[in-house]
N, C-alpha and C positions, 0 to 999 in steps of 0.2 A: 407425624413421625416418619410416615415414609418419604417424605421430602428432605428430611434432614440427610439420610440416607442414601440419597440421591445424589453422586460424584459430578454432574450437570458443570458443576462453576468450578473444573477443575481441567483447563485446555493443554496441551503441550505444547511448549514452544519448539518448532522444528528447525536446527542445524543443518547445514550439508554437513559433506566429510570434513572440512576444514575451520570446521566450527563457529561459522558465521553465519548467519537467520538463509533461508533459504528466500526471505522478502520481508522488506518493513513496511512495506506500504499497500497491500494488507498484510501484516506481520502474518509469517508462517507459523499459524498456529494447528494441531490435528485438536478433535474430541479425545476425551481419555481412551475411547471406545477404539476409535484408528491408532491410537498410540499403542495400546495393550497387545493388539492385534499384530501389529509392525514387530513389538518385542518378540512373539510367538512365532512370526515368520523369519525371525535373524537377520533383519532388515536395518536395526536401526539399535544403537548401543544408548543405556539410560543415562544422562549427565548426572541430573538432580531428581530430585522426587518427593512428592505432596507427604504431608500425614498421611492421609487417609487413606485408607484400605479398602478394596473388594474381594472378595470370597467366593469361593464356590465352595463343594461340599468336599474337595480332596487339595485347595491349592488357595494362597492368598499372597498379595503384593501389595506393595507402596503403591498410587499412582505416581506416574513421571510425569515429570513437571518440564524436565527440559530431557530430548534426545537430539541424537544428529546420529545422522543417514550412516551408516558403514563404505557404501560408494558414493564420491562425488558426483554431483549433480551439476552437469556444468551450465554456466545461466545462459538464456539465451541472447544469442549476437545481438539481435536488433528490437528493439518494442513495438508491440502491435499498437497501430492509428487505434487508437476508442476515446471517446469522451473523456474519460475519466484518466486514462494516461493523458492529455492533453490540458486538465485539472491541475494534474499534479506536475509536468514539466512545466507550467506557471504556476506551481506554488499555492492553488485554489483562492487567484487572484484576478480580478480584473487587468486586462493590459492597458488600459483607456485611462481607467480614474483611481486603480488599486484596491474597488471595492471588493469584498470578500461574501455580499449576499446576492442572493437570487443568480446565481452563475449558467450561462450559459457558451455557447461557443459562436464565435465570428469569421466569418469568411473575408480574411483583408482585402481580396479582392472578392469582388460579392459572384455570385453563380450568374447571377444574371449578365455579370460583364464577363464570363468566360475564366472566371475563379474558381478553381478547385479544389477538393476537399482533399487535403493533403496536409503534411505535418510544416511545408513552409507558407501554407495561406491561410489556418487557422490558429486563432487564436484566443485565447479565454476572455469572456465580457458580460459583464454584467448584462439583465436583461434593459434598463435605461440607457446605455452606453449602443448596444447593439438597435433600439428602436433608433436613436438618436443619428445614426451612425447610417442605417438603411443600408438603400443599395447604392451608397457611395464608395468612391473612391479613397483612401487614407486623406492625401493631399485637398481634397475636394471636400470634405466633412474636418479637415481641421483635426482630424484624430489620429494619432499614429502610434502601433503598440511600443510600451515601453521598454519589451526587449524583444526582437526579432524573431517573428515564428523563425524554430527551425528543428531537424529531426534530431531528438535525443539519444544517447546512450542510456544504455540498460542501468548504468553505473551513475547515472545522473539522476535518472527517474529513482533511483534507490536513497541515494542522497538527500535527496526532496523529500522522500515519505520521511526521512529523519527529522525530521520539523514537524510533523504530526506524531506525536505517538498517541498510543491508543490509551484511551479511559482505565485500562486494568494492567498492572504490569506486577509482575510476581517478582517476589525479593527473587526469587531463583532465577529468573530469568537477566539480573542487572550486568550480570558480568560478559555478557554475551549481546546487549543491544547497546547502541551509542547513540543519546538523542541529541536533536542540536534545539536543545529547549528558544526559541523565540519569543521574546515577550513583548507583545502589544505597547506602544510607545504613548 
């Protein structure tokens, strides 16, 4: 019974000021719990809102389902190098074969030959592609990625998580995310 009870599976989708997700790729979402809390501080104005309700012994509310920020948040200029940005500016694809498992990352030029770990020398590889591949040169292994490492936009990399959306999305939340559904051919 006290599970039922339990707001847990009730996230906020968060807006900036201008009404667009703060990120899709991991969608900006807060706990009911930071969401509540944001209202209380006059941080952040309710778009949409859950049924359900919490209580305390003198005050009760809807959970929000969707808010955005009251000041803009501006995004940032450039994306940080991480694994996982480097994922998602290929798409969480192989650059060699197009595979989509066992992903890791490739140094087109390899370390050993004075390649570095940077957003125009890596790129995404399957783990067979990247054994296969070694510590050769592109020209020299016969391999060459299929679209040219190179440093993304903040606006790219957000684009790309549009091709992902996430397993959960709330009727509240449709009118505010745009996915670019992909279907496997």
């Amino acid at each position: 019974m006290l599970a039922e009870r339990l707001p847990d599976n009730c996230p906020a989708l968060v807006l900036n000021a201008d009404y667009r997700p703060l990120s899709y790729f991991p969608l900006s979402l807060w706990s009911w719990q930071d969401a509540i809390k944001a209202v209380f501080l006059d941080r952040v104005n309710i778009v949409a809102e859950y049924e359900r309700v919490v209580r305390s012994a003198s005050f009760q509310m809807k959970l929000p389902s969707v808010v955005s920020l009251k000041t803009y948040v501006k995004p940032m200029r450039n994306p940080a190098f991480t694994r996982f940005n480097v994922f998602l500016r290929d798409r969480f694809q192989c650059q060699y074969c197009g595979a989509r498992d066992d992903l890791t990352f490739d140094h087109v030029v390899p370390r050993s030959r004075g390649g570095r770990t940077t957003w125009e020398n890596v790129v995404t590889a399957c783990a067979g592609c990247n054994l296969m591949k070694g510590g050769h040169l592109p020209h020299r292994a016969g391999m060459h990625p299929r679209i040219p490492p190179h440093k993304p936009t903040v606006a790219e990399l957000q684009n790309n998580g549009r091709h992902f959306p996430p397993n959960y999305l709330h009727d509240s939340w449709t009118d505010y995310l745009y996915w670019d559904i992909v279907l496997d051919p």
